[in-house]
PyMOL Python script that loads the backbone (N, CA, C, O; Angstrom):
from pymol import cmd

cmd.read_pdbstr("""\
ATOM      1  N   UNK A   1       0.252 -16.862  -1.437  1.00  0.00           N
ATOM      2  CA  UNK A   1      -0.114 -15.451  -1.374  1.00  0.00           C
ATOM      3  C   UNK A   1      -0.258 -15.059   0.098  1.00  0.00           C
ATOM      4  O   UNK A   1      -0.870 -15.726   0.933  1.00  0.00           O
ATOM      5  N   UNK A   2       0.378 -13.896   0.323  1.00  0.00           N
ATOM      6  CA  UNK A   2       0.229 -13.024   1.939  1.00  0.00           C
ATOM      7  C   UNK A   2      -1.431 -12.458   2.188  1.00  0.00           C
ATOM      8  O   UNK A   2      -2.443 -12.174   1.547  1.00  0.00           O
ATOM      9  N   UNK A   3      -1.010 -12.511   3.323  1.00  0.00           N
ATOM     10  CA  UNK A   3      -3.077 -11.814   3.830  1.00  0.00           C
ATOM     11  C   UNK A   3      -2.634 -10.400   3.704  1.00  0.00           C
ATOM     12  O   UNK A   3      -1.499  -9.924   3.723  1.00  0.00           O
ATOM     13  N   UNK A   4      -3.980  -9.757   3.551  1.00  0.00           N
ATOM     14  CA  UNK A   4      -4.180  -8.684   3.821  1.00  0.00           C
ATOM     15  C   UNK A   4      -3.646  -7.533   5.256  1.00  0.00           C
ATOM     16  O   UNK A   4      -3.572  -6.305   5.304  1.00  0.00           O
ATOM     17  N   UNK A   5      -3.322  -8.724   6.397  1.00  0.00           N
ATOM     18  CA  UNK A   5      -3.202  -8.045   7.534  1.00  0.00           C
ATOM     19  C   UNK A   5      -1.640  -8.273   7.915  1.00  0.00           C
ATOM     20  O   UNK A   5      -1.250  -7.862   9.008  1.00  0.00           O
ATOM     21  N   UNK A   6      -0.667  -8.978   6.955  1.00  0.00           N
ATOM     22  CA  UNK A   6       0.905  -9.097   6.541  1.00  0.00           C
ATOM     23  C   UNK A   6       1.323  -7.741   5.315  1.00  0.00           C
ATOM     24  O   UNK A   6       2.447  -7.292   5.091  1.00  0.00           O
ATOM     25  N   UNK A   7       0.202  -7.387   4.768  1.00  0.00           N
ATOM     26  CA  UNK A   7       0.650  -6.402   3.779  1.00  0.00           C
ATOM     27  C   UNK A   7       0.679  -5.470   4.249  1.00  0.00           C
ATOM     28  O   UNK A   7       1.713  -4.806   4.321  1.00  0.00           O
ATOM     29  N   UNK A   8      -0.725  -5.011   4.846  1.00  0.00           N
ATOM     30  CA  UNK A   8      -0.870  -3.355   5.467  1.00  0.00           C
ATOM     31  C   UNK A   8       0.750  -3.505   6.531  1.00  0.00           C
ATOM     32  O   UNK A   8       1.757  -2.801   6.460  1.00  0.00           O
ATOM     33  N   UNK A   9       0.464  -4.681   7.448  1.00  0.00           N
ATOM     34  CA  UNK A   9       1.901  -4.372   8.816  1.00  0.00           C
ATOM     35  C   UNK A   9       3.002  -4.069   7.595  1.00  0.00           C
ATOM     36  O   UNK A   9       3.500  -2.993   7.926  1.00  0.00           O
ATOM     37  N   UNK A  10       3.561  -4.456   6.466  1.00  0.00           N
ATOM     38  CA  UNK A  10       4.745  -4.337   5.692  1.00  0.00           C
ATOM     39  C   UNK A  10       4.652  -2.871   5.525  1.00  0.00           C
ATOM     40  O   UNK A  10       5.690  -2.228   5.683  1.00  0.00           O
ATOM     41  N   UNK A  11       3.693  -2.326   5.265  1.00  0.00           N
ATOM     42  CA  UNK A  11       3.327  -1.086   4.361  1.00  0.00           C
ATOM     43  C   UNK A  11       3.853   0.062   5.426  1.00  0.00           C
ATOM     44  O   UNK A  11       4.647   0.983   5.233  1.00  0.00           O
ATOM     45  N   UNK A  12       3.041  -0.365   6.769  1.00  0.00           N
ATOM     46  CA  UNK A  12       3.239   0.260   7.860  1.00  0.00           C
ATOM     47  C   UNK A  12       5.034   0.376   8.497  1.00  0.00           C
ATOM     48  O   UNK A  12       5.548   1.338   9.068  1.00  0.00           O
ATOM     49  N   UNK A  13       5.547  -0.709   8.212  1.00  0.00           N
ATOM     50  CA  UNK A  13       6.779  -0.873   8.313  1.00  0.00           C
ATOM     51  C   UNK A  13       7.821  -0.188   8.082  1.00  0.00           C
ATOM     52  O   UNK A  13       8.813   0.164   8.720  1.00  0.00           O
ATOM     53  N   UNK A  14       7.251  -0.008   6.619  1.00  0.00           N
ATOM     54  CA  UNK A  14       8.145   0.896   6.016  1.00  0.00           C
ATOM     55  C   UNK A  14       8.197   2.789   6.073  1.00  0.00           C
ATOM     56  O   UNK A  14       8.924   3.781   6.137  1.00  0.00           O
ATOM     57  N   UNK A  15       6.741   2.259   5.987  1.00  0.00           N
ATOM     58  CA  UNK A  15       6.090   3.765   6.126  1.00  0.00           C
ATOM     59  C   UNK A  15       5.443   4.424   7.505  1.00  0.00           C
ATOM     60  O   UNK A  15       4.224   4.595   7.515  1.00  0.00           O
ATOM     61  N   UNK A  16       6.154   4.765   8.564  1.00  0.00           N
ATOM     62  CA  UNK A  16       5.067   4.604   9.604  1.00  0.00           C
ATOM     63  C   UNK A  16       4.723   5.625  10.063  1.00  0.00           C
ATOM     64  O   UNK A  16       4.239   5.727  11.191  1.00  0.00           O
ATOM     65  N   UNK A  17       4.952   6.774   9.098  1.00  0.00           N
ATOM     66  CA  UNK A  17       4.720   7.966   8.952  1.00  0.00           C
ATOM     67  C   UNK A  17       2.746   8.204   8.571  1.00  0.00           C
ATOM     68  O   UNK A  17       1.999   8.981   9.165  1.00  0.00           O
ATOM     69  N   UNK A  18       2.447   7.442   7.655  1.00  0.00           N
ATOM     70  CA  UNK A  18       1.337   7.317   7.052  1.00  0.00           C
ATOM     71  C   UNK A  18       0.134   6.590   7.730  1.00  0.00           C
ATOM     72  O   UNK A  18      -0.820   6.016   7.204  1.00  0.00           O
ATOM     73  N   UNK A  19       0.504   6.811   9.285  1.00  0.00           N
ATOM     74  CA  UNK A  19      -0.658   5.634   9.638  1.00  0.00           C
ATOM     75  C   UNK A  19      -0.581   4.360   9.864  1.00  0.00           C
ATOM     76  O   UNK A  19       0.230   3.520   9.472  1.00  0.00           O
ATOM     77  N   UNK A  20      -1.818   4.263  10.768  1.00  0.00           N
ATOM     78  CA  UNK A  20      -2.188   2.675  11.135  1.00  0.00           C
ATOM     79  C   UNK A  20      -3.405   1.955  10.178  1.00  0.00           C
ATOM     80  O   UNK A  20      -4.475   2.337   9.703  1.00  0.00           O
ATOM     81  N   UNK A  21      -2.487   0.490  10.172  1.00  0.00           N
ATOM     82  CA  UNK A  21      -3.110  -0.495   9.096  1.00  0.00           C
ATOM     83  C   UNK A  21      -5.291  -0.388  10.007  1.00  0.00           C
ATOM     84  O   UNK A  21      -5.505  -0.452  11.218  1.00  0.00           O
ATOM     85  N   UNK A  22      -6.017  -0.284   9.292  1.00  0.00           N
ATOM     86  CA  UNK A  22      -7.406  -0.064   9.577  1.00  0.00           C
ATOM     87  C   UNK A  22      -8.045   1.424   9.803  1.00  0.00           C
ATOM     88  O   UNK A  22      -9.229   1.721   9.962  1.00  0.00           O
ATOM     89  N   UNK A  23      -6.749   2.369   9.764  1.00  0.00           N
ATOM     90  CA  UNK A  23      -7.188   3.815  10.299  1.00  0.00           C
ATOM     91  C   UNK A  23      -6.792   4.760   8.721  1.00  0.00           C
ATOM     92  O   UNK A  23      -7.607   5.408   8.065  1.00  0.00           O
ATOM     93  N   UNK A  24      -5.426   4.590   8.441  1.00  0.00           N
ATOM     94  CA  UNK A  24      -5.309   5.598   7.397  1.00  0.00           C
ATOM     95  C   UNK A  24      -4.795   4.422   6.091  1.00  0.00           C
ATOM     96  O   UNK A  24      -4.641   4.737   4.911  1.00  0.00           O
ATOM     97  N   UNK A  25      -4.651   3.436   6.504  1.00  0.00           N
ATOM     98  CA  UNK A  25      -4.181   2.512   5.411  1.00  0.00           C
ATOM     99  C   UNK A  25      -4.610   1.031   5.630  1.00  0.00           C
ATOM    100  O   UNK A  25      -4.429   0.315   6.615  1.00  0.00           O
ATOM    101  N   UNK A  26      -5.189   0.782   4.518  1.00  0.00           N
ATOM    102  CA  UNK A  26      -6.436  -0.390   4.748  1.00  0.00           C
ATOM    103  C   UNK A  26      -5.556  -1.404   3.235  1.00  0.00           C
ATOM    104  O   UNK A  26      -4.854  -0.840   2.397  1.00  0.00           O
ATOM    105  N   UNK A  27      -5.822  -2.774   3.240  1.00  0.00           N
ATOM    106  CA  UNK A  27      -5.954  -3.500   2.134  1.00  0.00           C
ATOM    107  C   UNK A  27      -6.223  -4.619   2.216  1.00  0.00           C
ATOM    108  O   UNK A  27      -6.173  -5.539   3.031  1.00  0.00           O
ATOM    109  N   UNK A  28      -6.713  -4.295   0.627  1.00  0.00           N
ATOM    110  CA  UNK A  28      -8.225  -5.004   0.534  1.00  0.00           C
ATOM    111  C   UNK A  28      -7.995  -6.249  -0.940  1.00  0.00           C
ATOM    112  O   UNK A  28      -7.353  -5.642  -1.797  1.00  0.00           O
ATOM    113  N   UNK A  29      -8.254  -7.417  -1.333  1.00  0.00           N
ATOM    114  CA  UNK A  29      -8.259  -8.159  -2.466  1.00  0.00           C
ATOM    115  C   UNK A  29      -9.410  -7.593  -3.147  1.00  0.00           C
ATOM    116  O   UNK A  29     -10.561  -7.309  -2.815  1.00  0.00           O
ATOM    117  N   UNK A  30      -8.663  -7.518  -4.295  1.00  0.00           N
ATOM    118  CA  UNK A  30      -9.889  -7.560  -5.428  1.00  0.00           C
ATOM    119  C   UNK A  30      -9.893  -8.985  -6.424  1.00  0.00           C
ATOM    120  O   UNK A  30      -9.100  -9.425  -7.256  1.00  0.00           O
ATOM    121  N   UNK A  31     -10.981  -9.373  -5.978  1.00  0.00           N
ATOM    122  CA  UNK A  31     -11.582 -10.725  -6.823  1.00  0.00           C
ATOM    123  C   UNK A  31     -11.118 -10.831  -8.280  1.00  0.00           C
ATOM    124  O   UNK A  31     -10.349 -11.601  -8.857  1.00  0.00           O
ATOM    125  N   UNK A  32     -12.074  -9.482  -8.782  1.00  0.00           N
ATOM    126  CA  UNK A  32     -12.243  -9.404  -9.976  1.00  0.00           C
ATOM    127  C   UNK A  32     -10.932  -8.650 -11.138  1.00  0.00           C
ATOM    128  O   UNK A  32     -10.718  -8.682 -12.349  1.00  0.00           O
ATOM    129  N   UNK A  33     -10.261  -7.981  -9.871  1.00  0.00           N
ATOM    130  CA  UNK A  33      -8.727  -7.746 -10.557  1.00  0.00           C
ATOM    131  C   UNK A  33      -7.673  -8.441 -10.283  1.00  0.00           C
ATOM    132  O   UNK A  33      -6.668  -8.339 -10.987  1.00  0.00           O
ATOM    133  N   UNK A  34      -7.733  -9.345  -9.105  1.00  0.00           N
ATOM    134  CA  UNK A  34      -6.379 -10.352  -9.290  1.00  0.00           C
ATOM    135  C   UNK A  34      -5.372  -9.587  -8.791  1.00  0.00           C
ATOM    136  O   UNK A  34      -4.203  -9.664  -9.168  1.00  0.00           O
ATOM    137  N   UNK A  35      -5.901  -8.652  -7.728  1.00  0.00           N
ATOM    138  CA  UNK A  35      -5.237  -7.661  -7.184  1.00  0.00           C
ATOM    139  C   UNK A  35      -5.461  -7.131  -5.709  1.00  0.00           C
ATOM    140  O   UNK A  35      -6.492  -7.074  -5.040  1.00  0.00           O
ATOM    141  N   UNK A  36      -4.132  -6.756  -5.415  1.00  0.00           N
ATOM    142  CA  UNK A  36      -4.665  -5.876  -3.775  1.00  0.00           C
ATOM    143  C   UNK A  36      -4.487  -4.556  -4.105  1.00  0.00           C
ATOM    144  O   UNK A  36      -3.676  -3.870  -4.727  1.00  0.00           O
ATOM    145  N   UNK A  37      -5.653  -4.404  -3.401  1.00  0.00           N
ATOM    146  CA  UNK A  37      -6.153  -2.591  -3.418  1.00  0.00           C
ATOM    147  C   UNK A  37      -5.295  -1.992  -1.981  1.00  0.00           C
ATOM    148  O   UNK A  37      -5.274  -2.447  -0.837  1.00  0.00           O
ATOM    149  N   UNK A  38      -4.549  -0.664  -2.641  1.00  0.00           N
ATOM    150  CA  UNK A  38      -4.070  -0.629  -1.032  1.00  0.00           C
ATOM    151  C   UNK A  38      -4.876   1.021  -0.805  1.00  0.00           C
ATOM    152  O   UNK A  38      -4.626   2.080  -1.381  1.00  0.00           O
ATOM    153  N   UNK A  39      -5.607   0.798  -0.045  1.00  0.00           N
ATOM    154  CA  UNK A  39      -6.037   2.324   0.773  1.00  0.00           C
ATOM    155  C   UNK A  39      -5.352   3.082   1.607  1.00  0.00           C
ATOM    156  O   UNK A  39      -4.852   2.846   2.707  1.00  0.00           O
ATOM    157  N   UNK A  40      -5.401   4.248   0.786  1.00  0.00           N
ATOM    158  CA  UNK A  40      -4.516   5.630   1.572  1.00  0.00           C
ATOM    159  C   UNK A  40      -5.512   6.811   2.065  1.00  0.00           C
ATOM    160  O   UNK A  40      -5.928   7.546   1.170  1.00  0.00           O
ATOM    161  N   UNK A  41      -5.834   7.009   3.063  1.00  0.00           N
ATOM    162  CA  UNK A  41      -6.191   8.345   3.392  1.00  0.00           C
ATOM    163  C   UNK A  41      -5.742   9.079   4.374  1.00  0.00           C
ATOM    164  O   UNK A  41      -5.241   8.603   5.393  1.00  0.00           O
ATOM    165  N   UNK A  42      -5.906  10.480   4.113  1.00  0.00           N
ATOM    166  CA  UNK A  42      -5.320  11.394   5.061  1.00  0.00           C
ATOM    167  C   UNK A  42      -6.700  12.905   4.664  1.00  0.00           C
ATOM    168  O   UNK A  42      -7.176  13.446   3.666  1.00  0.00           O
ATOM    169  N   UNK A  43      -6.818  13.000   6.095  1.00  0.00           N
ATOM    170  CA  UNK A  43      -7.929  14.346   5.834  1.00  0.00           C
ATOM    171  C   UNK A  43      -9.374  14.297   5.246  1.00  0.00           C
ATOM    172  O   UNK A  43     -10.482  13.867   5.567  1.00  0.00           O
ATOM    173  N   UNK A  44      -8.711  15.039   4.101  1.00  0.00           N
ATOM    174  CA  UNK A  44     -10.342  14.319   2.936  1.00  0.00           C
ATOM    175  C   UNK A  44     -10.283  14.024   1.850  1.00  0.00           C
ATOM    176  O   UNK A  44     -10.989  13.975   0.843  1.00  0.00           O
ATOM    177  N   UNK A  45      -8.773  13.707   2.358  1.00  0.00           N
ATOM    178  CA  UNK A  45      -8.369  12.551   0.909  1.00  0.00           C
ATOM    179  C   UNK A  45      -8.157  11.385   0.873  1.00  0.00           C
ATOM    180  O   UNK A  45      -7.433  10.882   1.732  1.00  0.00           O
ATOM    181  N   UNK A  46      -8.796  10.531  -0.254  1.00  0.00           N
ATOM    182  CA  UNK A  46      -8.679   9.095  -0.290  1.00  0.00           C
ATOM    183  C   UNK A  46      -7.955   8.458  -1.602  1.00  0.00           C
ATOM    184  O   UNK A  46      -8.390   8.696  -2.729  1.00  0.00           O
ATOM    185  N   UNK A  47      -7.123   7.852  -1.435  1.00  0.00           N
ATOM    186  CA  UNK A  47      -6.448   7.220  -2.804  1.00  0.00           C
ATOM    187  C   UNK A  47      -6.461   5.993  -2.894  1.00  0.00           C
ATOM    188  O   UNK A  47      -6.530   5.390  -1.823  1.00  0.00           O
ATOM    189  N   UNK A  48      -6.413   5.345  -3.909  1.00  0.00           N
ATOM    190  CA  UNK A  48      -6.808   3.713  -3.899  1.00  0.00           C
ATOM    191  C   UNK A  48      -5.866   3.495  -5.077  1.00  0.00           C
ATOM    192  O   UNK A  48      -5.735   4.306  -5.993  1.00  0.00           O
ATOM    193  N   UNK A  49      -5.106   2.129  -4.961  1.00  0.00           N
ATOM    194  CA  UNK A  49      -4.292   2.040  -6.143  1.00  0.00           C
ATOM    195  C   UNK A  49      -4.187  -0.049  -6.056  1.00  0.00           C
ATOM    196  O   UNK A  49      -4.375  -0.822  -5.117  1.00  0.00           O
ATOM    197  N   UNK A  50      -3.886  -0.231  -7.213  1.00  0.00           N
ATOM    198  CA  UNK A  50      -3.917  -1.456  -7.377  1.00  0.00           C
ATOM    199  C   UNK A  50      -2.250  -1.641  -7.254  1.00  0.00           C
ATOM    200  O   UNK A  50      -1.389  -0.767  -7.367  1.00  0.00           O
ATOM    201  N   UNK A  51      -2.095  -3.019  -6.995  1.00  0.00           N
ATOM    202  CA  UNK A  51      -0.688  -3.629  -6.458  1.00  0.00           C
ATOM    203  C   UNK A  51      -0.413  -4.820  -6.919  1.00  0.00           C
ATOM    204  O   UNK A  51      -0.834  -5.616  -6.080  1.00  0.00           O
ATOM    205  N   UNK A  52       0.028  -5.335  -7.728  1.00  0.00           N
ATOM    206  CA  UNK A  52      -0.028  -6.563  -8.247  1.00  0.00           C
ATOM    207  C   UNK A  52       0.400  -7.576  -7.555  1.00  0.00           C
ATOM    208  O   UNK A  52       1.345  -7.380  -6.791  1.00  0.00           O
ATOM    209  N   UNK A  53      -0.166  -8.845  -7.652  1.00  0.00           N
ATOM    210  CA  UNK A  53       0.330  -9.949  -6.758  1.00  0.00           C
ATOM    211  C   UNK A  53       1.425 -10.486  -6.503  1.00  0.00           C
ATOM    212  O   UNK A  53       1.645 -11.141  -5.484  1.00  0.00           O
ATOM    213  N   UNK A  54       2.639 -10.152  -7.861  1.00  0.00           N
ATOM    214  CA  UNK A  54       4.031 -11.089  -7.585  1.00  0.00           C
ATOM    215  C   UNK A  54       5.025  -9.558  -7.261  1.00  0.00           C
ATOM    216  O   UNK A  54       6.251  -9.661  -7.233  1.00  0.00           O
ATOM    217  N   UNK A  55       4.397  -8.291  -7.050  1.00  0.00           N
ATOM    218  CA  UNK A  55       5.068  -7.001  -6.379  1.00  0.00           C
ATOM    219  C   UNK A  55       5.162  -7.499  -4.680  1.00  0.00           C
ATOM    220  O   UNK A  55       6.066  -7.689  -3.866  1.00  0.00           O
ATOM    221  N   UNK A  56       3.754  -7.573  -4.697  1.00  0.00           N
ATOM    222  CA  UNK A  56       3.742  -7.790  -2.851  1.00  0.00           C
ATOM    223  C   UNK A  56       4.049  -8.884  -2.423  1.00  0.00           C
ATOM    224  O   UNK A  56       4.308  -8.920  -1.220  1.00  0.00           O
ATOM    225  N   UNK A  57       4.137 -10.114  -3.173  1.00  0.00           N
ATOM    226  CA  UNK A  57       4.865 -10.557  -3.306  1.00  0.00           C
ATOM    227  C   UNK A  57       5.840 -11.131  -2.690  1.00  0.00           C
ATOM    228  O   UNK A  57       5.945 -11.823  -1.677  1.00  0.00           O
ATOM    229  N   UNK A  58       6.884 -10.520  -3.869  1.00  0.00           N
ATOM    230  CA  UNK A  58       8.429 -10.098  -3.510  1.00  0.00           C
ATOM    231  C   UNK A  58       8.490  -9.136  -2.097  1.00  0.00           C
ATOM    232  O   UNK A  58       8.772  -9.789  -1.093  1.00  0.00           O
ATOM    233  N   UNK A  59       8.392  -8.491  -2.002  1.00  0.00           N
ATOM    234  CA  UNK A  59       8.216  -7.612  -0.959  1.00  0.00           C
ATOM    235  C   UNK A  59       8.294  -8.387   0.249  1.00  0.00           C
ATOM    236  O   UNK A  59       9.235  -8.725   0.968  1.00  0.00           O
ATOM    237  N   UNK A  60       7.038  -8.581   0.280  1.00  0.00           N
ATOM    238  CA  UNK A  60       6.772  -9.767   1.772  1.00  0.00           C
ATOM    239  C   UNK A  60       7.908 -10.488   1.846  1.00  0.00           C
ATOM    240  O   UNK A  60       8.637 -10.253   2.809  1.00  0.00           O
ATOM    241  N   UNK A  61       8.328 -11.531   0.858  1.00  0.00           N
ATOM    242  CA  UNK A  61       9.313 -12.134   0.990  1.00  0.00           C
ATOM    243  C   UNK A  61      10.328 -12.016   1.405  1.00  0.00           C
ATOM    244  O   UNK A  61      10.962 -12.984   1.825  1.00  0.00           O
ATOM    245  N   UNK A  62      10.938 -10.396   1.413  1.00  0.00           N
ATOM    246  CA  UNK A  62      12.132 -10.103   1.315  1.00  0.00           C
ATOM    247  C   UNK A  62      13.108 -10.119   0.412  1.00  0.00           C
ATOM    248  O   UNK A  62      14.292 -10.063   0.742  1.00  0.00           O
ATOM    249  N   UNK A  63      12.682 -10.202  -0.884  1.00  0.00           N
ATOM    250  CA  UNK A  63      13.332 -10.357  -2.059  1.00  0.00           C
ATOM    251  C   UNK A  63      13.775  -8.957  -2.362  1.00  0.00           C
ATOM    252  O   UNK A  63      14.927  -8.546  -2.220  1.00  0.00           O
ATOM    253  N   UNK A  64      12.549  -8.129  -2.878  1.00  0.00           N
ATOM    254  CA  UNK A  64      12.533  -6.616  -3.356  1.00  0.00           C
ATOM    255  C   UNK A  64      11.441  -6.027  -2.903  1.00  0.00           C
ATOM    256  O   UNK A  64      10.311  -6.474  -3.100  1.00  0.00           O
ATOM    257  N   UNK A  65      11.801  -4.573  -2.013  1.00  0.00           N
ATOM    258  CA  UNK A  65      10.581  -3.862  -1.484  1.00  0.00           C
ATOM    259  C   UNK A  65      10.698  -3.068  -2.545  1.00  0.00           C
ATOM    260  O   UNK A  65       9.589  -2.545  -2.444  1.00  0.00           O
ATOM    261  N   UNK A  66      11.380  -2.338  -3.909  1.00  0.00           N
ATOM    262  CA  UNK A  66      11.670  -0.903  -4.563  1.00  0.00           C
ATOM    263  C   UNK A  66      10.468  -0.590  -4.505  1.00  0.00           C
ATOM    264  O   UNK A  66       9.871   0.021  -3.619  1.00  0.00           O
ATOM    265  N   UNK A  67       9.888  -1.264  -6.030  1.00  0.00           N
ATOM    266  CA  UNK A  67       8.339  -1.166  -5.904  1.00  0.00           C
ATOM    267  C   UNK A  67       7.019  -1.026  -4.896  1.00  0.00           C
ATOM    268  O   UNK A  67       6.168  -0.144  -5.004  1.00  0.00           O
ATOM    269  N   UNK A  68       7.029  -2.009  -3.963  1.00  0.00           N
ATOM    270  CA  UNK A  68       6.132  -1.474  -3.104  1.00  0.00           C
ATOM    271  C   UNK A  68       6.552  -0.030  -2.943  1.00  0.00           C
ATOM    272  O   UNK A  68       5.873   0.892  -3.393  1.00  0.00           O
ATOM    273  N   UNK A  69       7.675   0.142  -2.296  1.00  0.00           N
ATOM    274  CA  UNK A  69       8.057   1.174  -1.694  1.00  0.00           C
ATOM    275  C   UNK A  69       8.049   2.561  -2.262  1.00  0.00           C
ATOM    276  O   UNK A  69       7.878   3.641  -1.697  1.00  0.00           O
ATOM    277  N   UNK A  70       8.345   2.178  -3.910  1.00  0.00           N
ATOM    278  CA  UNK A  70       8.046   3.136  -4.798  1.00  0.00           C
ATOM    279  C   UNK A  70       6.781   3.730  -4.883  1.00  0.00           C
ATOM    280  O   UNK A  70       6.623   4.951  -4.874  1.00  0.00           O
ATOM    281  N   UNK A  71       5.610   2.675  -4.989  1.00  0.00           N
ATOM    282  CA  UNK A  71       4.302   3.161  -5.088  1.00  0.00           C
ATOM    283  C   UNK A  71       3.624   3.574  -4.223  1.00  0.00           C
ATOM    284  O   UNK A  71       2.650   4.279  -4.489  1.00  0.00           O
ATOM    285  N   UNK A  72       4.043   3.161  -2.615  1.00  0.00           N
ATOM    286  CA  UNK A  72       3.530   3.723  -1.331  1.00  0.00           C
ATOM    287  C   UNK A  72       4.187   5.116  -0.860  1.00  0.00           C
ATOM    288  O   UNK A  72       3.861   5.745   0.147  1.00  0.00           O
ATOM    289  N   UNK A  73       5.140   5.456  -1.758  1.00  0.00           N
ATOM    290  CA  UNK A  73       5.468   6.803  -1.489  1.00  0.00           C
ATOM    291  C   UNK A  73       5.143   7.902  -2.239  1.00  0.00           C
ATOM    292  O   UNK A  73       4.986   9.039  -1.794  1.00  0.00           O
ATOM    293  N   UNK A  74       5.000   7.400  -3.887  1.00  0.00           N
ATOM    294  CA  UNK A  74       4.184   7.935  -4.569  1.00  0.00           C
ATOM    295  C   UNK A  74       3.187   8.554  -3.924  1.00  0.00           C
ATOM    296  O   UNK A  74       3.127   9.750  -3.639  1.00  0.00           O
ATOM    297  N   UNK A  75       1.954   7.225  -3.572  1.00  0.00           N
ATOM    298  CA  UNK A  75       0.491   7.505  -3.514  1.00  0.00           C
ATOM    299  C   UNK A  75       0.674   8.476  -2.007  1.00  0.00           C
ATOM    300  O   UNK A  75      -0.389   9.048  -1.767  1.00  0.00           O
ATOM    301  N   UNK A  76       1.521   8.712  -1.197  1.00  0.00           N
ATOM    302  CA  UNK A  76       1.662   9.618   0.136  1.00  0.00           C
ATOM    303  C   UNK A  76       1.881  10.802  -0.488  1.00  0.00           C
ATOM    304  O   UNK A  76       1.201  11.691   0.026  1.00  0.00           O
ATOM    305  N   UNK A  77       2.928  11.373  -1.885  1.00  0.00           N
ATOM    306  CA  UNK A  77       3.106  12.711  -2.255  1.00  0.00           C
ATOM    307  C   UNK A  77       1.711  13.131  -3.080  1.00  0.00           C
ATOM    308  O   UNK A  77       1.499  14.291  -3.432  1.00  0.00           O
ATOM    309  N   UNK A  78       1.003  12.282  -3.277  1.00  0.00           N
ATOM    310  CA  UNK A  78      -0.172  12.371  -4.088  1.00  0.00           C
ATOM    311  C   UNK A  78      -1.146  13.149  -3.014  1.00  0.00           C
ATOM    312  O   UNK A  78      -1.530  14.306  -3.183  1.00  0.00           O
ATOM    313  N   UNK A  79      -1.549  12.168  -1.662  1.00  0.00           N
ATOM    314  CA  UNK A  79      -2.324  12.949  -0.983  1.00  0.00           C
ATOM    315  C   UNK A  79      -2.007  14.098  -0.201  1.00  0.00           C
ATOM    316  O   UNK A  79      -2.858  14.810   0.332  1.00  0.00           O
ATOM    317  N   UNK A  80      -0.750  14.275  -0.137  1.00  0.00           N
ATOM    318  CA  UNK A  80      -0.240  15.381   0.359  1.00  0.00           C
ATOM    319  C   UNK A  80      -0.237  16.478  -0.064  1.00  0.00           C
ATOM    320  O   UNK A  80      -0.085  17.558   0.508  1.00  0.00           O
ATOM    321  N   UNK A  81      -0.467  16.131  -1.461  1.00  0.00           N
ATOM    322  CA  UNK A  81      -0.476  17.376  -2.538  1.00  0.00           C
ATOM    323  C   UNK A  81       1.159  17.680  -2.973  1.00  0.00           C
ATOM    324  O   UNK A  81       1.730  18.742  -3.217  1.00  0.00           O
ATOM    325  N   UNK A  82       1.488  16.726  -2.963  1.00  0.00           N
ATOM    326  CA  UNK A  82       2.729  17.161  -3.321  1.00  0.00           C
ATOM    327  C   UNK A  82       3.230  16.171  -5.454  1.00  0.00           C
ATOM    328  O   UNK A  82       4.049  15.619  -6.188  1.00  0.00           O
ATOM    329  N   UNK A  83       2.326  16.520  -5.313  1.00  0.00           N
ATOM    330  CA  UNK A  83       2.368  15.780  -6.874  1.00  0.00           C
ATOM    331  C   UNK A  83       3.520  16.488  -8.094  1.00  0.00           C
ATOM    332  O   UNK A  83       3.690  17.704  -8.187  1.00  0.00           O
ATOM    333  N   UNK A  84       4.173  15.554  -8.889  1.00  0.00           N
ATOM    334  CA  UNK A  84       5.517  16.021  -9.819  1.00  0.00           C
ATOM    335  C   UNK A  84       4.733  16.613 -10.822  1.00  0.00           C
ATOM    336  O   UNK A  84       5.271  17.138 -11.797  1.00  0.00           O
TER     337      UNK A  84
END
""", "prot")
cmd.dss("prot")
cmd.show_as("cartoon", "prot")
cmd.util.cbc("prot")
cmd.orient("prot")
């Protein structure tokens, strides 16, 4: 499993529109979900979404970003207000 401070730089990577990993995009393990929490904020909005372990995964690896990439762009039209 990747650290926390290999996910946010990926996240950032892709996205580097959205901020720096500790300022607008944070992530965090959750113990008790078997999961990384990835934190989004912008303004005075905060979004939090779970990420499953064999998504980020792949990702890190270089296998398949879709997903990450899918859900980190999601959760950006979300705080933007730009919701479907």
């Amino acid at each position: 499993m990747h650290d926390k401070k290999e996910l946010c730089d990926k996240i950032t990577a892709l996205y580097p529109d959205i901020g720096a990993c500790g300022m607008n995009v944070d992530v965090s393990w959750d113990e008790q979900e078997k999961m990384w929490v990835v934190h989004l904020e912008k303004d005075v909005h905060k979004l939090d979404h779970y990420l499953a372990t064999t998504d980020a995964d792949y990702c890190m690896d270089g296998k398949q970003c879709v997903s990450l990439g899918l859900e980190i762009a999601q959760l950006r039209k979300n705080i933007e207000g730009k919701q479907f």
